[in-house]
C-alpha positions as CSV (number, residue, x, y, z in Angstrom):
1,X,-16.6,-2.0,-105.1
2,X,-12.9,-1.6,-105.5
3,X,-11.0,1.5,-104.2
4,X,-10.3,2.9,-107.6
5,X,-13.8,3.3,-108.7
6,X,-15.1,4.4,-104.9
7,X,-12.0,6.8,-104.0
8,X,-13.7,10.2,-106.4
9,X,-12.6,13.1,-105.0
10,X,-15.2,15.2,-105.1
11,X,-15.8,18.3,-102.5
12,X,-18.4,16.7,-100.7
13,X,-16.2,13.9,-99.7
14,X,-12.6,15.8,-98.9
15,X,-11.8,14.9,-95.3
16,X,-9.5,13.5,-93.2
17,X,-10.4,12.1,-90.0
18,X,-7.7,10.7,-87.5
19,X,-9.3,8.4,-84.6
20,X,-6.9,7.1,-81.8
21,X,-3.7,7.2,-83.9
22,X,-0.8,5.9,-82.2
23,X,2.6,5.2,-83.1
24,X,5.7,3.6,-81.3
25,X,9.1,3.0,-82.7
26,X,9.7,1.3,-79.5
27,X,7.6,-1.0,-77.8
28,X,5.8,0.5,-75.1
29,X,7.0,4.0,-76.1
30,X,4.6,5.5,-77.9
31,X,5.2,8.5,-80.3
32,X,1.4,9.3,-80.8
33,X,-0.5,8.8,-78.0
34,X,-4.3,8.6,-79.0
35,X,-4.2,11.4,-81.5
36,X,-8.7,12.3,-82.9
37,X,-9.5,15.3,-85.0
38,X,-11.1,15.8,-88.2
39,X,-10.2,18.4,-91.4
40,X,-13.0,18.8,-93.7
41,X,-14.2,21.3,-96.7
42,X,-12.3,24.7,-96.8
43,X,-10.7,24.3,-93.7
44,X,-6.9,25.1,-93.0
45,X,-5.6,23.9,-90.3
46,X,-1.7,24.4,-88.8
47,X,0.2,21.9,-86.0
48,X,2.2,23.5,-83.6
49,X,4.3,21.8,-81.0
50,X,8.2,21.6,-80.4
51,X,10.6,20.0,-82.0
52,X,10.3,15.9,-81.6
53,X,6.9,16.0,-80.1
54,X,5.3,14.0,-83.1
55,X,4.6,16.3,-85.6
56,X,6.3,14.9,-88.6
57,X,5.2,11.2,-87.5
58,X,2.3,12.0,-87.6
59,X,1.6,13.7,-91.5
60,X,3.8,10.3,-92.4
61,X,1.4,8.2,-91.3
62,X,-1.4,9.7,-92.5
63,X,0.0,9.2,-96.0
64,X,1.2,5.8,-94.7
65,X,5.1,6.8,-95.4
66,X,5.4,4.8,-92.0
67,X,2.6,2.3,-90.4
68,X,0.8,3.3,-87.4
69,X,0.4,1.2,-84.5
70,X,-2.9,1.7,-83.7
71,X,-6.2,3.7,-84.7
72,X,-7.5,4.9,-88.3
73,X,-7.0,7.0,-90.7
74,X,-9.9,8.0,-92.8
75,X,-10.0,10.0,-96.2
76,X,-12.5,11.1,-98.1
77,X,-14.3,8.3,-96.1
78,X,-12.1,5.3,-97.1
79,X,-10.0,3.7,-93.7
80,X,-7.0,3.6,-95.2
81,X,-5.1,2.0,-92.5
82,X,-6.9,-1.2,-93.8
83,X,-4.9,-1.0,-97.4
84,X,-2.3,-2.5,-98.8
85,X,-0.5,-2.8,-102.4
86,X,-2.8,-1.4,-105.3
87,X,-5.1,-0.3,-103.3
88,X,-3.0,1.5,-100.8
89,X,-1.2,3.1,-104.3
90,X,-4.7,4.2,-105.3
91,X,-5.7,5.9,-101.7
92,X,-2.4,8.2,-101.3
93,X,-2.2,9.8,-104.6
94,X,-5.4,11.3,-103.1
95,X,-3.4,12.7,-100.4
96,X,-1.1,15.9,-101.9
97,X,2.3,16.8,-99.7
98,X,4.3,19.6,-99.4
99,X,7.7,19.3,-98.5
100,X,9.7,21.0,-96.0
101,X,13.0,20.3,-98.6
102,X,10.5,20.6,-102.1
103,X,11.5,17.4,-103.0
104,X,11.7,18.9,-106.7
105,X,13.3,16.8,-109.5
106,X,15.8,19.4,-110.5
107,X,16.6,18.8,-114.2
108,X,13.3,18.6,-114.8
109,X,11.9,21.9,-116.2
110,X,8.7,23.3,-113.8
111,X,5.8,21.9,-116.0
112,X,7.8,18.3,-115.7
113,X,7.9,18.2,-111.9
114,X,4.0,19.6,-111.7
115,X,3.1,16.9,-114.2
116,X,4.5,14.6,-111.8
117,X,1.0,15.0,-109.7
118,X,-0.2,12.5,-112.3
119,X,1.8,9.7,-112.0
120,X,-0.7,7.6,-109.7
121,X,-2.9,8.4,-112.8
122,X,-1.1,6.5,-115.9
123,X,0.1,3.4,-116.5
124,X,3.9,2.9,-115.6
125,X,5.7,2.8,-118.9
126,X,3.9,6.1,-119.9
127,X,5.2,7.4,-116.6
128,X,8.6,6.6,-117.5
129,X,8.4,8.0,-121.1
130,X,6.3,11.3,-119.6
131,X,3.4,10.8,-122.2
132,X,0.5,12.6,-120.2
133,X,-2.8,13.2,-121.6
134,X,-3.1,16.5,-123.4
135,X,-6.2,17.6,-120.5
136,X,-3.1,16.7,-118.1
137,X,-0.7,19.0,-119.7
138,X,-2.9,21.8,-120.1
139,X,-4.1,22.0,-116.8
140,X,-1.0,22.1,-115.3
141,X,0.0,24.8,-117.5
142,X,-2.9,26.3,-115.3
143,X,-1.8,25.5,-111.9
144,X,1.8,27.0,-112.9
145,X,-0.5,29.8,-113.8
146,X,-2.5,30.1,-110.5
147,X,0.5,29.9,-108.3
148,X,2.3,32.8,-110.1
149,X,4.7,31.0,-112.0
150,X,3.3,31.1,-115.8
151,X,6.7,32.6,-117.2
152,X,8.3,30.0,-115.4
153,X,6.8,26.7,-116.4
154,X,10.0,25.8,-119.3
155,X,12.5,26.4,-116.7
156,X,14.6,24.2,-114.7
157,X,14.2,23.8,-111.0
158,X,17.2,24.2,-110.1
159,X,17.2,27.2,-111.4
160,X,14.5,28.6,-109.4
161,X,14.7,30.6,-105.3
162,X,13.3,28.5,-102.8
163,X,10.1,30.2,-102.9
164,X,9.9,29.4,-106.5
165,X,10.4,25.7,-105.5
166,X,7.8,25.2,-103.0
167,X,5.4,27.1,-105.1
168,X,5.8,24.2,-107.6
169,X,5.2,21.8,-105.2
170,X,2.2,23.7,-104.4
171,X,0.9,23.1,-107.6
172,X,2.3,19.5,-108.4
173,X,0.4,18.3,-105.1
174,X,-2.8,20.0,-107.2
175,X,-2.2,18.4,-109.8
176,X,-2.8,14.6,-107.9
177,X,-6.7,16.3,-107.3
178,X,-6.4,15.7,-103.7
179,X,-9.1,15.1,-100.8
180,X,-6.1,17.0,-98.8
181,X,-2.8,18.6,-98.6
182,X,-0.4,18.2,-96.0
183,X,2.2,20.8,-95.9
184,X,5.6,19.7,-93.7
185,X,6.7,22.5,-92.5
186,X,6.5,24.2,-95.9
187,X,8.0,27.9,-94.8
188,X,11.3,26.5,-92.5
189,X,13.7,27.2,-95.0
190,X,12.6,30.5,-96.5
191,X,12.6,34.3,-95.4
192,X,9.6,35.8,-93.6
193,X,8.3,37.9,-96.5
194,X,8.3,34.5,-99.2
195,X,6.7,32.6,-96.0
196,X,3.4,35.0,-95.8
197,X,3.7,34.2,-99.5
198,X,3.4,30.9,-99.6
199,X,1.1,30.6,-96.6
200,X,-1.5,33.2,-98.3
201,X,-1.0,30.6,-101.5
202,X,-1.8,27.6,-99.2
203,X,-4.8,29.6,-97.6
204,X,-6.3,30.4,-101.1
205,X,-5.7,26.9,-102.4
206,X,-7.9,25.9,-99.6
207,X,-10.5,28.0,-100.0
208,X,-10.4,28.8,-103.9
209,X,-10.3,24.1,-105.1
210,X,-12.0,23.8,-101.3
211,X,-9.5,21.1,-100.1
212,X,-8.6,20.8,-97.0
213,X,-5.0,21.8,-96.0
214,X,-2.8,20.5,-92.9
215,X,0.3,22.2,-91.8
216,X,3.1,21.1,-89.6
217,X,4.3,24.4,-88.8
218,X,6.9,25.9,-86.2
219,X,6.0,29.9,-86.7
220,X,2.9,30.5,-83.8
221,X,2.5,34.1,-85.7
222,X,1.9,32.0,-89.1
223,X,-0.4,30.0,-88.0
224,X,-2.2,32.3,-86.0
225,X,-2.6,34.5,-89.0
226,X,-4.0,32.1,-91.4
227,X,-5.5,29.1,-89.9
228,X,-8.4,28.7,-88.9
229,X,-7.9,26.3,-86.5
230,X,-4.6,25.4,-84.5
231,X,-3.9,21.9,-82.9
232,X,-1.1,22.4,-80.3
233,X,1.0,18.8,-80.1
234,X,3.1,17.9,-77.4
235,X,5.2,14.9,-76.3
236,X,2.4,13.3,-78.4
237,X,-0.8,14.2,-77.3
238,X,-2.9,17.1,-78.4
239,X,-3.2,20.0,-75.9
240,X,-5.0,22.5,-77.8
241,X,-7.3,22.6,-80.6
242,X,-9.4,25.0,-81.3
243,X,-9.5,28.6,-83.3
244,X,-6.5,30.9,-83.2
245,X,-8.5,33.5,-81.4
246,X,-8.6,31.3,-78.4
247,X,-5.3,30.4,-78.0
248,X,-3.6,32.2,-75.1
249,X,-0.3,32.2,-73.5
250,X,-0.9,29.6,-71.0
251,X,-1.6,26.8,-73.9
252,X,1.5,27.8,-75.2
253,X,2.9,27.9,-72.4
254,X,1.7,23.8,-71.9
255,X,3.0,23.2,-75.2
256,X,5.8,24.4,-75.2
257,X,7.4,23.9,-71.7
258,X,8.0,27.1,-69.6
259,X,7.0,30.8,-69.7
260,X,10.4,32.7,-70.3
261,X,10.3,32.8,-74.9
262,X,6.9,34.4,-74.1
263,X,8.4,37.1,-73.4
């Protein structure tokens, strides 16, 4: 059975399940070093770790923006670390990201760029003339709806505030009817009141379409306060992973390097 007719979507099936991922840009120095853990159902889950210990690798592999070197990478119970071409095509419009930078088209109006989420859907020339289904267009009007933006939805992007912007991608990655969302560092470049925002929004996304959401995040406080798990990364292996209740100054204190920024 080919991916296309096996790869449904449903909420029984949303995972992710990593199992000995590694990854070396240099032989013999690996970036990953073994990486296992699962994401399933309603669960929202936030990576912490320093800067350069793997983080960011690691979401691009999982939607196969780079190859791994080793292990697997399952979704929604496919391995896609065995596909290739069409059927690799097929298997990561299943897989919703959030960008750190939006990665908006900006002359296109808000309803354009969510609409966007569809075009792993329809055939290439209707992509390129923007002809989407009218069950397409109105349920993006809904998604504009459900991540506060209705009375935006004609307007340019680039005439929206950041917080605007990653709202839309919010909803474009939605719009793809993911098994799960990755979210690369998705608060970095806005202010700590429009960051609670969007990481309530990512929480209730989660729980409200019951997709499972992964966050490369750098704020402890963020993801403390609304994951509900934490996987601490560092120099490529996974330290800690477990609730935010349980994670104490001494595993960040491992993660991190060094006791004095507790402080």
């Amino acid at each position: 059975m080919s991916v296309e007719n096996t790869i449904k979507g449903n909420g029984e099936t949303r995972s992710l399940l990593i199992e000995n991922l590694e990854k070396e840009y240099v032989k013999g120095k690996p970036v990953l070093k073994g990486l296992s853990f699962e994401v399933s159902g309603e669960e929202t889950v936030g990576i912490i770790g320093p800067s350069g210990t793997g983080k960011s690798t690691l979401l691009r592999c999982i939607n196969r923006l780079i190859e791994p070197t080793k292990g697997s990478i399952t979704v929604a119970g496919h391995d896609i670390t065995t596909y290739s071409g069409k059927d690799l095509r097929l298997a990561r419009r299943r897989i919703g990201m959030v960008f750190q930078e939006y990665n908006l088209v900006e002359r296109l109006t808000v309803i354009e760029n969510v609409l966007c989420g569809r075009l792993g859907y329809i055939p290439v020339w209707r992509a390129w003339l923007r002809k989407f289904d009218q069950a397409d267009i109105n349920r993006a009007f809904k998604l504009i709806d459900h991540v506060g933006l209705g009375e935006f939805a004609t307007q340019r992007a680039d005439s929206l505030s950041g917080g605007q912007r990653q709202r839309v991608g919010i909803a474009r990655a939605m719009m793809q009817s993911p098994d799960v969302i990755m979210a690369d560092e998705p608060t970095s470049s806005l202010d700590p009141k429009t960051s609670v925002e969007i990481m309530e929004l990512l929480k209730m996304v989660s729980s409200t379409e019951h997709i499972p959401v992964l966050i490369n995040i750098h704020d402890v406080n963020l993801a403390k306060r609304f994951c509900d798990r934490i996987i601490g990364m560092s120099k490529g292996k996974i330290i800690f992973d477990g609730h935010p209740s349980e994670l104490k100054d001494s595993h960040l204190s491992q993660i991190y390097g060094g006791e004095d920024w507790l402080s």
